[in-house]
C-alpha positions in Angstrom: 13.3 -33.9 7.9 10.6 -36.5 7.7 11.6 -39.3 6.6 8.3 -40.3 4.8 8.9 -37.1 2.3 9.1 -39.2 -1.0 11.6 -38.2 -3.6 10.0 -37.8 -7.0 10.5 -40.4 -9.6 11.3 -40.5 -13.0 14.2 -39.9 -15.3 14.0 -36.3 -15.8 16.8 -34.5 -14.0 16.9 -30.3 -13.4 20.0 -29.0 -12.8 20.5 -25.6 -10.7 21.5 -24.0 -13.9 18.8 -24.8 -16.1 15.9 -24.1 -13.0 13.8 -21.2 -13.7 14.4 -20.0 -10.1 18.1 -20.0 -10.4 18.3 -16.4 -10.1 16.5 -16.1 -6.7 18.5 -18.5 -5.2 22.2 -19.7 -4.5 23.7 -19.6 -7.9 23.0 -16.1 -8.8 25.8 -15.4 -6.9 28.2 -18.5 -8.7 29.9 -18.7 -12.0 29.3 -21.8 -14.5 31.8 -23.8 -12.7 30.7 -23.5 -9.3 27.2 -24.1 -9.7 28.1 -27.3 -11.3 29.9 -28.4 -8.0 26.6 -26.9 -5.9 24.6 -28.7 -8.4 26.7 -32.3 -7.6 25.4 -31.9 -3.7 21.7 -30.9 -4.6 19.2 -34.1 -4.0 16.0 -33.0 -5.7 12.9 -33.5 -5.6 11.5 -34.6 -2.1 8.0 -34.1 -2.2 5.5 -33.0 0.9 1.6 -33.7 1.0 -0.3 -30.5 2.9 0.3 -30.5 6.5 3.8 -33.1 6.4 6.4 -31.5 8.4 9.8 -31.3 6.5 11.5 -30.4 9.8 10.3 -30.0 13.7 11.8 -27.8 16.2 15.2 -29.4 17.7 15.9 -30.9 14.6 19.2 -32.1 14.0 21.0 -29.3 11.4 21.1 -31.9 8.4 19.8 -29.7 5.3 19.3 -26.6 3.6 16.0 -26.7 1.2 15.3 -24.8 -1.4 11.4 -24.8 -2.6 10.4 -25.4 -5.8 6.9 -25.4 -6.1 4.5 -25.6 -3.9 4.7 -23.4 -0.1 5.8 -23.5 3.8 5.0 -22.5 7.0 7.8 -22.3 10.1 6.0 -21.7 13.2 7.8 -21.9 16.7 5.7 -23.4 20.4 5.2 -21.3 23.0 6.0 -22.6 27.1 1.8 -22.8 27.0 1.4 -25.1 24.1 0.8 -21.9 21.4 2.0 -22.0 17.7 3.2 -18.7 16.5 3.5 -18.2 12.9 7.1 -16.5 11.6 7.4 -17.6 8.3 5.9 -18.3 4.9 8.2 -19.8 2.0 7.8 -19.5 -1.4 9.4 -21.2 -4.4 12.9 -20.0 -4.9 13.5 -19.5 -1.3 15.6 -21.1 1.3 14.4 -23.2 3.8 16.1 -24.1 7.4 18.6 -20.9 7.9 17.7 -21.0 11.3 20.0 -24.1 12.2 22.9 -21.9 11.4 22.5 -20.6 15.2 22.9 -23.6 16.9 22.9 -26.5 14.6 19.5 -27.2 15.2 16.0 -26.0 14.0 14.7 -23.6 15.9 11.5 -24.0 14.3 8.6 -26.8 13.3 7.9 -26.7 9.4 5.5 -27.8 7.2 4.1 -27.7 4.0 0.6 -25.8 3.1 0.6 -27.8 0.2 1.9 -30.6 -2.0 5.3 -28.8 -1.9 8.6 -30.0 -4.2 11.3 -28.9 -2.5 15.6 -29.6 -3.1 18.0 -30.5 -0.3 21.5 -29.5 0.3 23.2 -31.7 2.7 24.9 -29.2 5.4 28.1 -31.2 5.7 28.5 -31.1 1.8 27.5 -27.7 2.1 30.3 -26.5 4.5 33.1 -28.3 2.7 31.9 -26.7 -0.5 31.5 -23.3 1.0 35.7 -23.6 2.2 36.3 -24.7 -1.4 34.0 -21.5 -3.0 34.0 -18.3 -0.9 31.4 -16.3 -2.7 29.3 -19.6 -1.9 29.5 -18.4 1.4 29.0 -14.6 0.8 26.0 -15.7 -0.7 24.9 -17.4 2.5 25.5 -14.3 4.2 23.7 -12.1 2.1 20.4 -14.8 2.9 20.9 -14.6 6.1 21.6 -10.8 6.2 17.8 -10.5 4.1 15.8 -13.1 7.1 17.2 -10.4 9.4 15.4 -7.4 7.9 12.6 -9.1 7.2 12.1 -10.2 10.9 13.2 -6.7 11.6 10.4 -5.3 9.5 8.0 -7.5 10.7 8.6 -6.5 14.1 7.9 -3.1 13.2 4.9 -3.6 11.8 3.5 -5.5 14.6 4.8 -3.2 17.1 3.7 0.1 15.4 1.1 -1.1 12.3 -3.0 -1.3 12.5 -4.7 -3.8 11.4 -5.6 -2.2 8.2 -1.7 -1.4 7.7 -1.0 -5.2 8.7 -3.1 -6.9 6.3 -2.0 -4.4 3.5 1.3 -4.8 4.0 1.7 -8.6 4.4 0.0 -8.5 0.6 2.2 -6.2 -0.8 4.8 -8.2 0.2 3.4 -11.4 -1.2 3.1 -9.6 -4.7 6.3 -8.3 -4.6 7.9 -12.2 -3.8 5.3 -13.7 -6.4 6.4 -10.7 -9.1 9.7 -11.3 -8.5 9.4 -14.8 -9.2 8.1 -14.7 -12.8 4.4 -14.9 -11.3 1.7 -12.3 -11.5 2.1 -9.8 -8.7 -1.6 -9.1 -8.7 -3.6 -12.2 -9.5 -2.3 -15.2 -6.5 -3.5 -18.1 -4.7 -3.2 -17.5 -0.4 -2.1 -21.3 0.7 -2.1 -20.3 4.0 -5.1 -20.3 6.0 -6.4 -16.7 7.2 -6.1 -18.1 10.9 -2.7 -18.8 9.8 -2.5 -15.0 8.6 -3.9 -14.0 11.7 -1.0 -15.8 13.6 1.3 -14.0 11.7 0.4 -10.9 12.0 -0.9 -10.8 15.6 -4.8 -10.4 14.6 -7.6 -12.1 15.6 -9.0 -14.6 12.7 -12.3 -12.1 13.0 -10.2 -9.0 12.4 -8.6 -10.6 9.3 -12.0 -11.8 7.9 -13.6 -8.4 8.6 -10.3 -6.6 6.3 -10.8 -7.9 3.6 -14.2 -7.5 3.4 -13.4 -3.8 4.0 -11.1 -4.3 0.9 -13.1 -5.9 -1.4 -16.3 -3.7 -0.3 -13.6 -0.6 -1.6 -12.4 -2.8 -4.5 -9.2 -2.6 -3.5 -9.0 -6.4 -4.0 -11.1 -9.3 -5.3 -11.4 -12.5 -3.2 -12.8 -15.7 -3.7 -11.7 -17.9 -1.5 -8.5 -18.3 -1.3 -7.7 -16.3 -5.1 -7.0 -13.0 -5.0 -6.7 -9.9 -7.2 -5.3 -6.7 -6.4 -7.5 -4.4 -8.1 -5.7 -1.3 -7.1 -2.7 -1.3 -6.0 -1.8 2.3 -5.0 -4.5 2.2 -3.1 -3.6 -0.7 -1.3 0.0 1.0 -0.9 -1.5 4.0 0.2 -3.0 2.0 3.4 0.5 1.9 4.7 1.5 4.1 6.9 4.7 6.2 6.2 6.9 4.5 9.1 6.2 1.2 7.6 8.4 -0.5 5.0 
């Protein structure tokens, strides 16, 4: 983690039960009791500015983060010195599973914009987790859902168009930003559309040109960065039927 991330100040405390994004992340699975004991190990709030890293790539395994507010990018360095994109993070979301391999980061991380984010110290973590199985079933269960999302991404890269890419990738941001007590239609992109690109294996040109085919079919609106889904069935419809 970077150790310039400044915790937030004040006197106002927010435990895990009383967060409005308890349900999307570790405590949905514990009873009133247990998250009490997760919420004893919880530091909140360390805050990022846009572009801080939170961790780099051979990181120590020190933390599990949790956002809450604000958004991530994990990208990994390939042997000639390029960045590819694998992940965005949203608020409610885990941050850092990747440690679990090896019990270091397998990827560099950073913020796309002043980001809030809570840390679980891993040791506390593990002794809590031998104290409260379904802690650890719920760790699973994260773990088991960054699997098939890396599993559908592949997919789409191997087998999806650019059309399908594009379409797919804001579906799925919807659906995270619905499910999060957000509107599903109406969202701000924090991430660059190079950054997209990156992700999704398409030139910045090709992104840029798709949504200009979207908008010009008001399938979306887009200024900027803000954008509206105008019609989502047809957006859905863009997918082809071997796609998730």
């Amino acid at each position: 983690m970077n150790r310039n991330a400044r915790p937030t100040k004040g006197k106002l405390r927010i435990t895990c039960k009383d967060c409005s994004l308890s349900d999307l992340c570790l405590p949905q699975a514990l009873n009133g009791e247990e998250i009490a004991a997760l919420d004893a190990l919880v530091h909140r709030s360390t805050v990022l500015v846009p572009g801080e890293s939170l961790f780099s790539h051979g990181a120590p395994f020190e933390c599990l983060y949790a956002v809450r507010s604000g958004s991530l990018k994990s990208g990994m360095t390939a042997p000639d010195g390029r960045e590819q994109v694998v992940a965005f993070h949203l608020p409610g979301e885990l941050v850092g599973l990747d440690a679990f391999a090896d019990d270091g980061h397998q990827c560099d991380t950073k913020a796309l914009e002043t980001t809030s984010v809570c840390t679980l110290p891993s040791a506390d973590l593990e002794r809590l987790g031998q104290q409260v199985p379904r802690l650890n079933a719920a760790l699973r269960r994260l773990l088991g859902r960054e699997i098939v999302r890396d599993q559908a991404l592949m997919l789409l890269l191997g087998k999806g168009s650019a059309p399908e890419r594009l379409a797919a990738f804001l579906l799925s941001l919807s659906a995270r930003y619905a499910q999060r007590g957000f509107s599903g239609t109406r969202f701000h992109l924090s991430m660059s559309r190079h950054d997209i690109g990156n992700y999704l294996g398409l030139a910045l040109e090709t992104v840029s040109r798709q949504f200009a085919r979207l908008q010009r079919a008001r399938v979306i609106s887009i200024e900027r960065r803000e954008v509206e889904i105008l019609d989502p069935h047809a957006l859905q419809s863009t997918l082809c039927h071997c796609l998730p």
